[in-house]
TORNU-162631 format. One record per residue (C-alpha): residue in three letters; x negated, y, z negated. Coordinates in Angstrom, 2 decimals. Layout:
BEGIN
 rest      px      py      pz
  ALA       X       Y       Z
...
//
This chain:
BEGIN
 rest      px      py      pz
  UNK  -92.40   90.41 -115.17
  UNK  -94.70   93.03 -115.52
  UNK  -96.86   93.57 -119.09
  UNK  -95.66   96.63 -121.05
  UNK  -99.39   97.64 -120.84
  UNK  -99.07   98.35 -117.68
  UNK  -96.14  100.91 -118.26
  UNK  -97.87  104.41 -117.45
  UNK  -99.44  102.41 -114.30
  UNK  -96.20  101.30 -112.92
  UNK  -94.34  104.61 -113.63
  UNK  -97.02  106.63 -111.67
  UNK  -97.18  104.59 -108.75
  UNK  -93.61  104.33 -108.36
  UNK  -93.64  108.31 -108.59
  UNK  -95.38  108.84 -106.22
  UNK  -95.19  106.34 -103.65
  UNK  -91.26  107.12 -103.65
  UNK  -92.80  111.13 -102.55
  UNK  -92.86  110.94  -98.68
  UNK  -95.86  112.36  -96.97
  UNK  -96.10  111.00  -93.25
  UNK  -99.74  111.68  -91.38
  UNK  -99.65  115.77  -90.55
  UNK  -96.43  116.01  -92.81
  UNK  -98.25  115.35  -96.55
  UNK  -96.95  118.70  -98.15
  UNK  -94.43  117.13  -99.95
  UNK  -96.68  114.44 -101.70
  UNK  -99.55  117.27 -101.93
  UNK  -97.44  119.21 -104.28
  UNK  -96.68  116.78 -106.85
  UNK -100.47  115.50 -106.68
  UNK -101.09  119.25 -107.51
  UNK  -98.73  119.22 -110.45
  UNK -100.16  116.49 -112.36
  UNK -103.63  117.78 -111.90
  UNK -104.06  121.42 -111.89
  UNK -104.45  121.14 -116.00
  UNK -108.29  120.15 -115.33
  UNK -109.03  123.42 -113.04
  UNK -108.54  125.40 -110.05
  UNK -107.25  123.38 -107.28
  UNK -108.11  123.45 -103.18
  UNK -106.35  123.24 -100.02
  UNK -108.50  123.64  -96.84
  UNK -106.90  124.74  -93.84
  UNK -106.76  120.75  -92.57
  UNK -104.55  120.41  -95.59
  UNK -106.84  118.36  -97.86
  UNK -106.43  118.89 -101.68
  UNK -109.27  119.42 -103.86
  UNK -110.31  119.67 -107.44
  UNK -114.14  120.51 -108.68
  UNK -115.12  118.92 -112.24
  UNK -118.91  118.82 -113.52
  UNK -121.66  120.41 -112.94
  UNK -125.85  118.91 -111.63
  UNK -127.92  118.95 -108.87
  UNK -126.03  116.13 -106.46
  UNK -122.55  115.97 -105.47
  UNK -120.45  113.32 -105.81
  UNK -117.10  112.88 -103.49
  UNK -114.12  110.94 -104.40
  UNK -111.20  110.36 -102.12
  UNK -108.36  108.94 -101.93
  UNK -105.32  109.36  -99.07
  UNK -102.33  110.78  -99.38
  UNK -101.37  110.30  -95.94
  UNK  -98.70  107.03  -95.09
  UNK  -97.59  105.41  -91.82
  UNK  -93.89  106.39  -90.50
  UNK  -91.90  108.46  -87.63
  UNK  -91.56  111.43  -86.05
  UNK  -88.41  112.86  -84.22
  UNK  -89.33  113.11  -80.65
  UNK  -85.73  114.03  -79.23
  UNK  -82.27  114.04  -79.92
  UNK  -79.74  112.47  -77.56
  UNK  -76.52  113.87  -76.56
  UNK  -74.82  111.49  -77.95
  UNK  -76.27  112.46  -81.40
  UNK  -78.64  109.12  -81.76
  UNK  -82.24  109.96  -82.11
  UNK  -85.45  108.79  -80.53
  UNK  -88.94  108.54  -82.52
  UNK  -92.63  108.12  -82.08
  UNK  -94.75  105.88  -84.91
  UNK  -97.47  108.00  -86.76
  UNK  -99.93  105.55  -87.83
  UNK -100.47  101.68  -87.57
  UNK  -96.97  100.82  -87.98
  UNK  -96.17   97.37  -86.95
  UNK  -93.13   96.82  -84.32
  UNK  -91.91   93.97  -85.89
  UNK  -91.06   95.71  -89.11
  UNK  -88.87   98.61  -87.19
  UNK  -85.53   97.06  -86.41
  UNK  -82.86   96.44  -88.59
  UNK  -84.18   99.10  -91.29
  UNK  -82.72  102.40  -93.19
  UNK  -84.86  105.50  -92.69
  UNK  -85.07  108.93  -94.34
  UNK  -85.71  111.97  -92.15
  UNK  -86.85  115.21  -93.99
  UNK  -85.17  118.10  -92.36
  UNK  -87.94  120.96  -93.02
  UNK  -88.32  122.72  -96.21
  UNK  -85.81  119.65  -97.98
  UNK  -86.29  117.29 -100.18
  UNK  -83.40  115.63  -99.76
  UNK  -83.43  113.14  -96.91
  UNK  -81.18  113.12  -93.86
  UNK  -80.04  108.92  -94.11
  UNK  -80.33  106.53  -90.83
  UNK  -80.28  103.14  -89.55
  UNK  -82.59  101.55  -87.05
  UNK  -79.88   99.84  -85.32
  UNK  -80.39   95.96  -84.39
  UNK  -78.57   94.61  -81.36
  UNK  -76.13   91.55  -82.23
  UNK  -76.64   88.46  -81.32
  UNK  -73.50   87.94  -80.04
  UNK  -73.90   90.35  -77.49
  UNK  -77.44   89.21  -75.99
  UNK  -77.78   88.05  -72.53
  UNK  -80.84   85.86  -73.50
  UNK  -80.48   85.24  -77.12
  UNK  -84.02   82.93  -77.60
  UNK  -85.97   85.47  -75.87
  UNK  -84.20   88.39  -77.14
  UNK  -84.91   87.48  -80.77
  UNK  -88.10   86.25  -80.15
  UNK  -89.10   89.48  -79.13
  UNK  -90.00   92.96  -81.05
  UNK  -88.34   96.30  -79.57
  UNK  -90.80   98.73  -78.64
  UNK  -90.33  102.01  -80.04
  UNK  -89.89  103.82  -77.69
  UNK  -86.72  101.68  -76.70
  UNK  -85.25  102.37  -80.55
  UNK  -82.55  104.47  -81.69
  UNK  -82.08  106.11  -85.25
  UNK  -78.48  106.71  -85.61
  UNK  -77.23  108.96  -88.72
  UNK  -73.61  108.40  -88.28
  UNK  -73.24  111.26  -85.96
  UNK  -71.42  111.32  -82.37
  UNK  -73.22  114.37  -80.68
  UNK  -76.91  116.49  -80.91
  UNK  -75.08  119.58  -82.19
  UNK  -74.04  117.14  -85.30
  UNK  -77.42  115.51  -85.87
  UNK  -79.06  119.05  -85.51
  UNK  -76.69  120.65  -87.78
  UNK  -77.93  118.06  -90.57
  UNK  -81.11  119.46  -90.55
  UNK  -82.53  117.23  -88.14
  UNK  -85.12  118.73  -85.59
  UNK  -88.33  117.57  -83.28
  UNK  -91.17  116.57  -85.47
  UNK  -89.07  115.71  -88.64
  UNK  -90.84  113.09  -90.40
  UNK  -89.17  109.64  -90.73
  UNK  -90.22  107.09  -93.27
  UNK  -89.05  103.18  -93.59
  UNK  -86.54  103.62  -96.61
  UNK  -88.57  102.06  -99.86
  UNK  -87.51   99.95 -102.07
  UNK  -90.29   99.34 -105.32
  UNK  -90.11   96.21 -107.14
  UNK  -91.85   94.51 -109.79
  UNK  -92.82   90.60 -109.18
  UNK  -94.08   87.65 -111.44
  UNK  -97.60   88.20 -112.97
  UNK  -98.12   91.82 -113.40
  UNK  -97.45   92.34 -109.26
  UNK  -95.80   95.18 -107.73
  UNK  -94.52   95.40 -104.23
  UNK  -93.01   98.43 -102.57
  UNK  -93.98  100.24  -98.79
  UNK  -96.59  102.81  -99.28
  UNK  -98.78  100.90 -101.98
  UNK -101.51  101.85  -99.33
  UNK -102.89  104.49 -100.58
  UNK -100.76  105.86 -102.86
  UNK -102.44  103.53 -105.33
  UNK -106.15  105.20 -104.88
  UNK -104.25  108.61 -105.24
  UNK -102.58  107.08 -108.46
  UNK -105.60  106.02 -109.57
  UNK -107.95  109.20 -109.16
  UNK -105.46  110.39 -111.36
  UNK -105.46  108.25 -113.50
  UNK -109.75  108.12 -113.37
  UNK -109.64  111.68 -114.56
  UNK -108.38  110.94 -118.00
  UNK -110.83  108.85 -118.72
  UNK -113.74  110.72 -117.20
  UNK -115.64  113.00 -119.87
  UNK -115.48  115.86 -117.84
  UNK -117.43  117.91 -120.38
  UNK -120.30  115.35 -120.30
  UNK -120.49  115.14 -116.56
  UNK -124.23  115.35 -114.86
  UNK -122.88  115.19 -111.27
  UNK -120.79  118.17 -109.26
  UNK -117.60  115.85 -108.54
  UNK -115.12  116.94 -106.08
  UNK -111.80  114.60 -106.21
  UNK -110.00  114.38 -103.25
  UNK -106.87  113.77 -101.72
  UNK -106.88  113.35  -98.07
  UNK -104.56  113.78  -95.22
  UNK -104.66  112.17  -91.59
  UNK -106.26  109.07  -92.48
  UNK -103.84  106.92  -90.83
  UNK -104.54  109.39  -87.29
  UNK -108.23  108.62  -87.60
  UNK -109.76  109.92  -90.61
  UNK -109.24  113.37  -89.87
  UNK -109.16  114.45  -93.01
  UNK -112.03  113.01  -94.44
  UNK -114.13  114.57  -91.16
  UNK -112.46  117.72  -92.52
  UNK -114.26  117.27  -95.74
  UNK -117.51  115.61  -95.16
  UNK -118.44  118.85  -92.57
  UNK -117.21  121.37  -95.61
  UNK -118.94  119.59  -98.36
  UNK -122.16  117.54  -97.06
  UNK -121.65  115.36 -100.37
  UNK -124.46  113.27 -101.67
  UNK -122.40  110.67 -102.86
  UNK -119.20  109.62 -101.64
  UNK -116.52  106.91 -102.75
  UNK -113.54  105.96 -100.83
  UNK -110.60  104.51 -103.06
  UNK -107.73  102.56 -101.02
  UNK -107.00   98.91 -100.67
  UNK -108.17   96.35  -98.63
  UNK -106.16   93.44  -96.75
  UNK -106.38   89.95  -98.85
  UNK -106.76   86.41  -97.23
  UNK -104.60   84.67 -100.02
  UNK -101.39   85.01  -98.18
  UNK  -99.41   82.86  -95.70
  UNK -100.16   82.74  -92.26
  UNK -103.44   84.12  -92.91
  UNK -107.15   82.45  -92.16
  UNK -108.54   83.35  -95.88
  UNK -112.09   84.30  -94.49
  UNK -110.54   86.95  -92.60
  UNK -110.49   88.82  -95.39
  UNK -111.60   86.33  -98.48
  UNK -110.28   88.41 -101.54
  UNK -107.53   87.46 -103.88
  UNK -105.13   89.45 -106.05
  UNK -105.20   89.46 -109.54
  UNK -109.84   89.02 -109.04
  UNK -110.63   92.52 -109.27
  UNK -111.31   95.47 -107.38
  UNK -112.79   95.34 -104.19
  UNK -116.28   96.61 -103.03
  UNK -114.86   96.90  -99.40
  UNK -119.02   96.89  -97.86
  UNK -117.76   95.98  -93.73
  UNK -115.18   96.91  -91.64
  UNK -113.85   97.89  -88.23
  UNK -115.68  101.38  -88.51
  UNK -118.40  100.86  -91.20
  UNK -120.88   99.31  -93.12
  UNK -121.18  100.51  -96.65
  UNK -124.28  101.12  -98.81
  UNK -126.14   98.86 -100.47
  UNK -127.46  100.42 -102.65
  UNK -124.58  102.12 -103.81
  UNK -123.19   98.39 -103.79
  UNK -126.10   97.20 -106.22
  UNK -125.84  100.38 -108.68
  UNK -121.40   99.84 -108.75
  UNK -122.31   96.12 -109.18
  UNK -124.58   96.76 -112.16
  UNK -122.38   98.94 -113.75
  UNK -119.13   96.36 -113.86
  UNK -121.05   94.02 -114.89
  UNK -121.97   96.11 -118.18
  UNK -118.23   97.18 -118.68
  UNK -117.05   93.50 -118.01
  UNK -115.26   94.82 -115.26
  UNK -114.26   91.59 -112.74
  UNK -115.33   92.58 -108.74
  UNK -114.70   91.14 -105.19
  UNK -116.28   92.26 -102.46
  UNK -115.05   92.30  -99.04
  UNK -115.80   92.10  -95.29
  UNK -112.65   92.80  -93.59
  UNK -110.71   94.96  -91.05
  UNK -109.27   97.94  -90.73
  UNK -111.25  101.86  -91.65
  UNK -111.02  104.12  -94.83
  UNK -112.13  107.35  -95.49
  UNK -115.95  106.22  -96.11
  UNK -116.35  105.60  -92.40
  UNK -115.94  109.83  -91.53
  UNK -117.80  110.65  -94.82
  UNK -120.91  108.59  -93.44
  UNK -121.55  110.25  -90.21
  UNK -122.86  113.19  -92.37
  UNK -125.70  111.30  -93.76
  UNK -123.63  110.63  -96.66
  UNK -124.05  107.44  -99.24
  UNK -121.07  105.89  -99.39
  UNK -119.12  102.86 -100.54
  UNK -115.38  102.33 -100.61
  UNK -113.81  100.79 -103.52
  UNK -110.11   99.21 -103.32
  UNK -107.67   97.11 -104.59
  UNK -106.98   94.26 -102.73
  UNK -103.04   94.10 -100.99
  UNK -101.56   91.76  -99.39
  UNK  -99.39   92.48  -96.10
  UNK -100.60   95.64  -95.56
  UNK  -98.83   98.21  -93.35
  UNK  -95.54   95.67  -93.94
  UNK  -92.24   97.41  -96.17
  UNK  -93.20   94.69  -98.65
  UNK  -97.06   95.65  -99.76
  UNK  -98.03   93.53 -103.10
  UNK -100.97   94.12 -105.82
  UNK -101.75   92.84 -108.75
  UNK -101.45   95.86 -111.60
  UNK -104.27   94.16 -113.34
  UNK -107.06   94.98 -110.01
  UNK -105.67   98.81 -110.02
  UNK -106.31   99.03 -113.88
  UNK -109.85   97.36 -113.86
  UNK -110.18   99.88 -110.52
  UNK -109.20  103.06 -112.70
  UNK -111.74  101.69 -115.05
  UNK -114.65  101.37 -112.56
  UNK -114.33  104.72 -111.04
  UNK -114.49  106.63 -114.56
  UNK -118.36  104.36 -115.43
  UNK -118.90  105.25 -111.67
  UNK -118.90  108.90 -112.48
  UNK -120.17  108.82 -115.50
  UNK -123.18  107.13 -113.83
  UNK -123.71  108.25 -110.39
  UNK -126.36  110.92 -111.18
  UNK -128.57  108.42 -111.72
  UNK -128.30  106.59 -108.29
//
């Protein structure tokens, strides 16, 4: 079960992980990022849809981001017959697709249209141990809402380009772990939040920008968005990182753990962090007593776009495992010690 302790953590996650916000369809989670933060100052969007807040004041810049963005469906068509076709936005694994409940957001609702991802019986298979051996591609899927023509599914609100996410379902595990779909990132947007409660704004020698980005799961558009409007000095990356200490998994692939500490994710697919920026975060745990990992692993965050503009950057995370899967788990005891770090990280990063 998870500590009381960890209370606020838990209820904000859950909050807003449970707000949808596919790739190029974030306003939804956008506007309740907005609410819970517009008490510090005046609030940004830019016309790529990024959100922004501007605390401090100094001669660098610091950048913090986080993204907002999460891997689903779009509607692509609507068959006569009322069943609906889709397109994945994002790394969304086949294997996960079949067999689920969706939510479609008709536009300007936030109340979900319901649907199934049908799965074919396997009574009715021709070839049943290649059949189930085998995931259906998605562009061979059907959604169905219960409906028996297109004027029916249209007349629910449904339309080409409604966003469709995998229905979530947010539990709490043994040890102080949660698991839910969307854990990556709504946990680095959580946590920015979360960071600027404990920051002492007032006391601030950097210019820090927080920010919540969209696209990431497209290819960091977002954060390319950003780096070419802000030409940051500094800039940290908050999402999670993939763990080796789960089954079916080499561990060196990816040699964190959960429940170890944040992660200094330094190499991945797109790039390699800074080291001195590693060194300086290093230094500064170890004066808090804050417990690290760091990582080389797969995948890209935010960090990668912010680099091309000559940018110092490092990417901090909390490690997850199954990442991408409906059934993402963390340990709430990494996202508090992360919370932690990035409040003495921009308390200190004038000095770097």
């Amino acid at each position: 079960m998870v500590s009381g302790k960890f209370d606020k953590h838990l209820n904000l996650l859950k909050e807003l992980i449970l707000t949808p916000g596919v790739s190029g369809c974030e306003d939804p989670i956008r506007e309740r990022i907005r609410e819970k933060i517009s008490h510090y100052g005046e609030t940004a969007v830019d016309p790529m849809g990024n959100l922004t807040l501007t605390v401090g004041s100094g001669e660098k810049h610091a950048l913090f981001v986080a993204h907002m963005d999460e891997i689903g469906l779009v509607v692509t068509h609507i068959e006569d017959d009322g069943y609906i076709r889709v397109k994945k936005v994002g790394g969304l694994d086949d294997r996960v697709l079949s067999g689920r409940m969706v939510d479609i957001y008709p536009e300007d609702s936030v109340h979900p249209v319901p649907g199934v991802i049908g799965l074919k019986p396997p009574h009715l298979m021709k070839n049943r141990e290649k059949e189930m051996s085998e995931a259906i591609k998605p562009e061979d899927l059907r959604v169905d809402v219960g409906t028996r023509s297109r004027e029916e599914t249209e007349a629910l609100g449904v339309a080409k380009l409604s966003p469709i996410i995998l229905r979530k379902h947010f539990s709490t595990l043994a040890n102080d772990m949660v698991t839910s779909r969307g854990l990556d990132d709504r946990l680095g947007c959580a946590a920015l939040i979360e960071a600027l409660e404990r920051i002492d704004i007032e006391s601030l020698k950097v210019k820090l920008t927080i920010a919540w980005s969209v696209q990431e799961e497209l290819g960091l558009r977002g954060a390319y968005a950003l780096g070419n409007e802000l030409h940051p000095d500094f800039a940290v990356a908050i999402d999670s990182c993939t763990t080796g200490d789960s089954p079916q998994v080499d561990y060196h692939l990816s040699a964190v753990s959960l429940g170890e500490g944040p992660v200094l994710r330094m190499f991945d697919r797109m790039a390699f962090a800074s080291r001195t920026m590693m060194k300086r975060v290093s230094e500064a745990a170890a004066r808090e007593k804050i417990p690290i990992q760091v990582a080389a692993t797969g995948g890209a965050t935010d960090g990668a776009a912010l680099q091309t503009f000559g940018t110092l950057m490092i990417a901090l995370a909390v490690p997850v495992r199954y990442v991408h899967s409906p059934v993402e788990v963390m340990s709430l005891r990494d996202y508090h010690y992360l919370v932690e770090l990035l409040a003495v990280v921009a308390g200190n990063i004038h000095a770097w």
